[in-house]
N, C-alpha and C positions, 0 to 999 in steps of 0.2 A: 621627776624626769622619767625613771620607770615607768610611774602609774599613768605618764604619757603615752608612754612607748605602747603597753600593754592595749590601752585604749583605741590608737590607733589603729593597729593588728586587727583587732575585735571587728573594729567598724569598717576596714577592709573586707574580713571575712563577710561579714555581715551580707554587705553590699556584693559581692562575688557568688554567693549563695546566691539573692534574690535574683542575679541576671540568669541564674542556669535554674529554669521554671520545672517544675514535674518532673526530677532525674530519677523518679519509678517510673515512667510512663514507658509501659510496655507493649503498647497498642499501635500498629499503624493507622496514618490517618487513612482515610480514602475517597477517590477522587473517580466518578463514574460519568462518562455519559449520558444524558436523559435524550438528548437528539443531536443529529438527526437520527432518527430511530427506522431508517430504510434503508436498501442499498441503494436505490435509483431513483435519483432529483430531477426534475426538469429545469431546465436553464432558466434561471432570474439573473434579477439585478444583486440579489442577497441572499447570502444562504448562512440561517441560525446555527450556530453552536451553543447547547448549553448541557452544562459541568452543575455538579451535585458533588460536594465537600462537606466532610466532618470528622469531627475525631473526638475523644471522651472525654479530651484535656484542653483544648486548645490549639487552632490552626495558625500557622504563619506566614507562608509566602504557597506559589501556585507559578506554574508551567503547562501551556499549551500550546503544542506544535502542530502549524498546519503542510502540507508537504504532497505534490504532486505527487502521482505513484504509480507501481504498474503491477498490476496482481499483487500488492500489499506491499511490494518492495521500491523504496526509491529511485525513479527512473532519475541515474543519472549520465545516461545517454543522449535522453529528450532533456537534460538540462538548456539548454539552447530554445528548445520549441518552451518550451513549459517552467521557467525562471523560477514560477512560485514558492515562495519559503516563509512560511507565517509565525512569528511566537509573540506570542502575548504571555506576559510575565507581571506578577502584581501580589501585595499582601493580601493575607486573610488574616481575619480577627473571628474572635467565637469559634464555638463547637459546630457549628452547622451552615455554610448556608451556600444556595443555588447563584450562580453567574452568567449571563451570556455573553457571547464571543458571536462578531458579525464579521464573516467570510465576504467582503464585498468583489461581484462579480467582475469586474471592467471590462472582460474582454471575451466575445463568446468563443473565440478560440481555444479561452481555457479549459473547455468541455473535456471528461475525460475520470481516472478513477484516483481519489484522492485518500490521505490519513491520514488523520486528524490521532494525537496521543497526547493525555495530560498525568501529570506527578504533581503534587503537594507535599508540604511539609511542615511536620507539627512543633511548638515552642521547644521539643523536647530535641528536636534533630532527626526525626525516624522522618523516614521518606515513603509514601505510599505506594502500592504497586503498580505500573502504567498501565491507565485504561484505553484501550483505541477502540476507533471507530472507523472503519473504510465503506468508501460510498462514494457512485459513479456521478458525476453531473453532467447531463448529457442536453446536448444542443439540439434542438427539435429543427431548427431552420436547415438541417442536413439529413435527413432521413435517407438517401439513395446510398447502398449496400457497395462495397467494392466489389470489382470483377476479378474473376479468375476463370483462365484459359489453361487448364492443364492440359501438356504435352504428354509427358510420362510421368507415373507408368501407366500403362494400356490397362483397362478394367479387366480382371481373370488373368494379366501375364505369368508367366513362368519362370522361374528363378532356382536355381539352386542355392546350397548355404556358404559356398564359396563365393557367391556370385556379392559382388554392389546395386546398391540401389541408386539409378537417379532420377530425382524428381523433379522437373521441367516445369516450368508454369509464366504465361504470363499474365502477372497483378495490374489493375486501374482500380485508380480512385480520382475524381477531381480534384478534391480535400485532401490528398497524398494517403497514400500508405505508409503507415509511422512501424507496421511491426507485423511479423510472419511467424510460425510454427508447423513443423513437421512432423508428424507423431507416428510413430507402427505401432499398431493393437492387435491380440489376437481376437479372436472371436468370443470371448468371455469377457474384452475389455479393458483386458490388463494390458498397461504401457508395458513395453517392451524398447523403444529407443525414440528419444526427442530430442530438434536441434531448433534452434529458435535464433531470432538478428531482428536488430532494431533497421526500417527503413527510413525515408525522409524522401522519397520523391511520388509524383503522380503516376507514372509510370514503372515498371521493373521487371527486372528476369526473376525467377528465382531458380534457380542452379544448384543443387545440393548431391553430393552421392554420400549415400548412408552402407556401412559394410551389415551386410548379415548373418555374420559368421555369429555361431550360436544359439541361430534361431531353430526350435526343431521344426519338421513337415510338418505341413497345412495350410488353414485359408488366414492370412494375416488383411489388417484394413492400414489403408494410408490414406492420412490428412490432411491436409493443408490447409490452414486456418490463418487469415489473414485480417488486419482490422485498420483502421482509417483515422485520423485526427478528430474526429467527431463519435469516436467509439461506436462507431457503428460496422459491421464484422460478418465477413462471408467464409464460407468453408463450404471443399469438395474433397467426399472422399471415393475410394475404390477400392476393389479389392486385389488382391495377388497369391499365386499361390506357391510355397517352397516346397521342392520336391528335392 
């Protein structure tokens, strides 16, 4: 009964061992993009994703997220306009090997700047570091620029450092204006104050008063940088000067 008991244990441990693979494996795996390998796609029906996996022991499972965006961050304002949310999830076996991922297009409204981010994981449990890739897909069937009618300020106005800024403007797009930025520069470039808002109509005001308290004298530039559902994006700036 003992030399049962014993034996059993044994073939327990045995077995418990072999399910936990390479417990030196000190290496993460890694999990890279090979494309798309641009920032700007023209609008198809399919857009390739392919991932490059390995590791020195042995790979197990994989994560790929695809995920509408806006300047690299998750637009989840335009969730409504822009729904998409892609993950492809699946094993790996072996040390090495290439997979592609197909982005199918359905709808050419989904035009626009996207990020794609993948992680893997190796039989040991280490998890690799995320690799992303962001890249615009832009609809060619929309090429015409949204418009902008700046009211204020006046090109050359006059401002003291007590004074507000407002910047008046009216936006057209056919295709809607999805989103706006306001930026003060000074003459060497450097941001100095930005306000930004997601829009959603073909028509708009834009209305903003920026304080500029803090700014010292001289010739500052202001921007107004607006962009359309089809990523397509106009900007007028001018100058002003703090005295």
């Amino acid at each position: 009964m003992k030399f049962r008991l014993i034996l059993t244990i044994t073939l327990v441990a045995a077995l418990f061992a072999a399910c936990r693979k390479d417990l030196n494996d000190e290496e993460k795996p890694v999990a890279e993009f090979l494309q798309p390998n641009t920032n700007n796609l023209t609008f198809s029906d399919t857009i390739p994703l392919t991932v490059y996996f390995t590791d020195d022991k042995g790979l197990l499972a994989y994560r790929v997220v695809l995920n509408y965006a806006s300047t690299g961050a998750i637009d989840t304002t335009n969730a409504k306009v822009f729904p998409l949310s892609l993950i492809w999830i699946g094993d790996a076996e072996g040390e090495e090997f290439t997979k592609d991922f197909t982005f199918f297009v359905t709808d050419s409204t989904l035009s626009g700047p996207y990020r794609a981010v993948v992680t893997c994981v190796d039989e040991a449990g280490k998890q690799s570091e995320p690799d992303t890739v962001l890249f615009n897909l832009r609809n060619l069937t929309d090429t015409v620029l949204p418009e902008i009618t700046l009211t204020l300020p006046a090109n050359n106005q006059q401002y003291a450092s007590t004074d507000s800024l407002n910047v008046l403007a009216s936006v057209y797009d056919a295709n809607n204006v999805i989103y706006y930025a306001v930026s003060i520069t000074d003459t060497a470039g450097v941001v100095k104050s930005q306000t930004s808002g997601n829009i959603d109509a073909d028509a708009y005001t834009v209305d903003k008063m920026i304080g500029l308290a803090g700014l010292s004298p001289g010739a500052y530039y202001v921007t107004l940088y607006i962009r359309d559902a089809y990523f397509n994006n106009s900007a007028i700036t001018v100058q002003i000067q703090i005295n």
